[in-house]
C-alpha positions as CSV (number, residue, x, y, z in Angstrom):
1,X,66.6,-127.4,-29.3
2,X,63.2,-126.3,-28.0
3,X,59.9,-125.6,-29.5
4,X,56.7,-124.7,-27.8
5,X,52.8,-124.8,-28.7
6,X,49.6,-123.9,-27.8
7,X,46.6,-126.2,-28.6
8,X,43.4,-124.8,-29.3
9,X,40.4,-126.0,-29.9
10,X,40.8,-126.0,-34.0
11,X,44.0,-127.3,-33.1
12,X,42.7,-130.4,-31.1
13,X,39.7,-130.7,-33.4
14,X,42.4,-131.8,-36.8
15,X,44.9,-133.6,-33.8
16,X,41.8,-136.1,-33.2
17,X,40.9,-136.5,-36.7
18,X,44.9,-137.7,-37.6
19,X,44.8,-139.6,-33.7
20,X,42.0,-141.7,-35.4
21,X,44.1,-143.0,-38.2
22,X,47.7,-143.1,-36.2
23,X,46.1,-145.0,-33.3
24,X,47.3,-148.3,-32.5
25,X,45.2,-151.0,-34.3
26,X,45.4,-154.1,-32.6
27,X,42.8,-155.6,-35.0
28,X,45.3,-158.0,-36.8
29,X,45.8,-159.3,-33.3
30,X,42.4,-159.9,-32.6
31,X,41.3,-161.6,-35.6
32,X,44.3,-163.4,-35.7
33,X,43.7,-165.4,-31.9
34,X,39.8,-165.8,-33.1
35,X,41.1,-167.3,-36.1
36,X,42.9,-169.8,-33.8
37,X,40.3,-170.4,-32.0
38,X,38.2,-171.6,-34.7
39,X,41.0,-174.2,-36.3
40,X,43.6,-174.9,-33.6
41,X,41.0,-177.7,-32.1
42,X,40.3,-179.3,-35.9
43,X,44.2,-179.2,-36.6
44,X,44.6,-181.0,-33.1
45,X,41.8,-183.5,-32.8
46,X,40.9,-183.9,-36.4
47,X,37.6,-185.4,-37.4
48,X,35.8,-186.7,-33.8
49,X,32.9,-185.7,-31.8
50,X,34.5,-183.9,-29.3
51,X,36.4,-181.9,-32.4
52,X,32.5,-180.6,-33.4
53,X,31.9,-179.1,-29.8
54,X,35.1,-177.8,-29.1
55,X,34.8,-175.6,-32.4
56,X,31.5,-174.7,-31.7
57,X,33.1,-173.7,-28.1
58,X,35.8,-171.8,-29.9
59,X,33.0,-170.4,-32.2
60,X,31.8,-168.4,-29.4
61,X,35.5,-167.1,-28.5
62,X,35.9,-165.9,-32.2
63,X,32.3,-164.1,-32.0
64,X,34.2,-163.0,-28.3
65,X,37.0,-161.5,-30.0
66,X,34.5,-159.7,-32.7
67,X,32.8,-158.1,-30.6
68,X,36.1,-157.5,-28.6
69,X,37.0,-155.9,-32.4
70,X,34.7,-153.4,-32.6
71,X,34.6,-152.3,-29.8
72,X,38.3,-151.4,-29.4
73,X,36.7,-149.2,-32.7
74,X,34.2,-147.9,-31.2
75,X,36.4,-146.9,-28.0
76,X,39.0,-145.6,-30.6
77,X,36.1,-143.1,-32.3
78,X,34.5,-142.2,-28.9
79,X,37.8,-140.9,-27.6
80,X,38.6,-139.1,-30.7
81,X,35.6,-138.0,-32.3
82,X,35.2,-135.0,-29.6
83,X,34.5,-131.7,-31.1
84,X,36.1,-128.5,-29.3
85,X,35.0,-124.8,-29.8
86,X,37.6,-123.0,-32.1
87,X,38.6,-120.3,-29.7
88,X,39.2,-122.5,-27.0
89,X,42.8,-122.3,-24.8
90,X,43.2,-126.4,-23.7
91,X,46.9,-126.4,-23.1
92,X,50.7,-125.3,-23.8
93,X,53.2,-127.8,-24.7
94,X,57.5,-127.6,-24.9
95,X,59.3,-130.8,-27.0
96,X,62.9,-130.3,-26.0
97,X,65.3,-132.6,-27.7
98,X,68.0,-133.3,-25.4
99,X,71.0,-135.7,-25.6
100,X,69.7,-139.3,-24.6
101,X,66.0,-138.6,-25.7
102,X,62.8,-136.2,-26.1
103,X,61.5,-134.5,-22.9
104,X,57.8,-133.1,-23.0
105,X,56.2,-130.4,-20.9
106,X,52.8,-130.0,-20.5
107,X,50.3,-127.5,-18.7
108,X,47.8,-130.0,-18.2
109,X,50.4,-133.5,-17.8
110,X,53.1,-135.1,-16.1
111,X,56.0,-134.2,-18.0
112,X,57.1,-137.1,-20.1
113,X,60.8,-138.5,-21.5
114,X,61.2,-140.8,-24.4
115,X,64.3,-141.9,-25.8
116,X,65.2,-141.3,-29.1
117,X,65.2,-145.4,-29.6
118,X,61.6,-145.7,-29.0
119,X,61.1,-143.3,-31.7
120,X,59.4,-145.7,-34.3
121,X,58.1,-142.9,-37.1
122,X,58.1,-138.9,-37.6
123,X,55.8,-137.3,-40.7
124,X,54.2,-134.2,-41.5
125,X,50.2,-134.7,-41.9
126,X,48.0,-132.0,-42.6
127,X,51.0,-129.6,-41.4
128,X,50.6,-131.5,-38.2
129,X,54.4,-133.1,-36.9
130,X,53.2,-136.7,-35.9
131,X,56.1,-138.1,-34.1
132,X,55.2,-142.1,-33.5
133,X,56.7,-144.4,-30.4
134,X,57.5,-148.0,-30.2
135,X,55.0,-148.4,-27.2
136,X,51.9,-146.7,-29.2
137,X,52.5,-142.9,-28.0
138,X,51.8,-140.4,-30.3
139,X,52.7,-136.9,-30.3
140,X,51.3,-134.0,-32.4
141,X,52.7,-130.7,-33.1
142,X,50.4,-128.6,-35.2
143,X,53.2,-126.2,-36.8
144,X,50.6,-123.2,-37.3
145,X,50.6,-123.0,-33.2
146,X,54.2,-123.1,-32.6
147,X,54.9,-119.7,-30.4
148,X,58.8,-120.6,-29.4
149,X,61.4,-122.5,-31.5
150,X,61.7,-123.8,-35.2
151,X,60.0,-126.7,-36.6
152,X,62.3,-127.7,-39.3
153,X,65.2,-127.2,-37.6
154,X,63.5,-129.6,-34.7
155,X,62.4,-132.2,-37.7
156,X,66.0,-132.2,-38.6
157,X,67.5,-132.1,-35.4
158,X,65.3,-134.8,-34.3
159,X,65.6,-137.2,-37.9
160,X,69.4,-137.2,-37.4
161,X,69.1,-137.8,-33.7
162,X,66.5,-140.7,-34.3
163,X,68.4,-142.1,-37.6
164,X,64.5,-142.2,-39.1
165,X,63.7,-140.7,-42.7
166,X,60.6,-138.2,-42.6
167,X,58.0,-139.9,-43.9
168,X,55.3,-138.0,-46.2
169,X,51.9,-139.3,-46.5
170,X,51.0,-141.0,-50.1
């Protein structure tokens, strides 16, 4: 099973508005180790001197990781917030499903292989096929730009391969 695509400007302009929402937030992470910060020392040393300055020390690594925070936004919106001319030709991609895993061929990248293990999610956005990895890869296939192959047969295909339901956005 094989499909192929061309992305376009338009194309890439809706990919980077859905890459936006499906890209990895680390920001329970973050908050989570500031939190730390702030109360490991007053669960540890309880009510002493040293207690007040070693918060106020972890104070600053909480206001660290906030900035840390939004700036992994910012980063996230810079990336993605590109705008592309319509008519623009960026690339042509192939998704083959093979036995073991998903193999991906690129004009522009390093063909890549993923098994079908690390497959963590597959929906249909914005009739946009977002297929989600364990390791934070994403990979888009706008179904209006498909040249070569079948999309639902691929969804199904790769579903039964995957053992993952098709999720539809609420």
């Amino acid at each position: 099973m094989q499909v192929t695509y061309h992305i376009t400007g338009q194309a890439q302009n809706r990919i980077n508005q859905l890459m936006i929402k499906y890209s990895p937030k680390h920001t329970l992470v973050i908050w989570t180790a500031s939190f730390a910060c702030l109360f490991f020392p007053l669960l540890i040393f309880r009510n002493s001197l040293s207690t007040i300055l070693l918060s106020g020390l972890f104070g600053s690594a909480f206001i660290t990781f906030w900035i840390l925070n939004l700036g992994l936004k910012y980063a996230v919106h810079k990336r993605f917030g590109l705008h592309y001319q319509p008519d623009l030709e960026l690339e042509i991609r192939t998704i083959r499903l093979e036995e073991n895993g998903i193999k991906i061929h690129s004009s522009l990248l390093k063909p890549a292989y993923r098994t079908y293990r690390q497959v963590k999610m597959i929906t249909v956005e914005d009739n946009i096929i977002i297929i989600a990895g364990k390791g934070g890869w994403l990979e888009m296939i706008p179904r209006d730009y498909v040249t070569e192959g079948n999309c639902g047969l691929l969804l199904d295909e790769l579903c039964t391969k995957t053992g993952k339901k098709l999720k539809t956005p609420s």
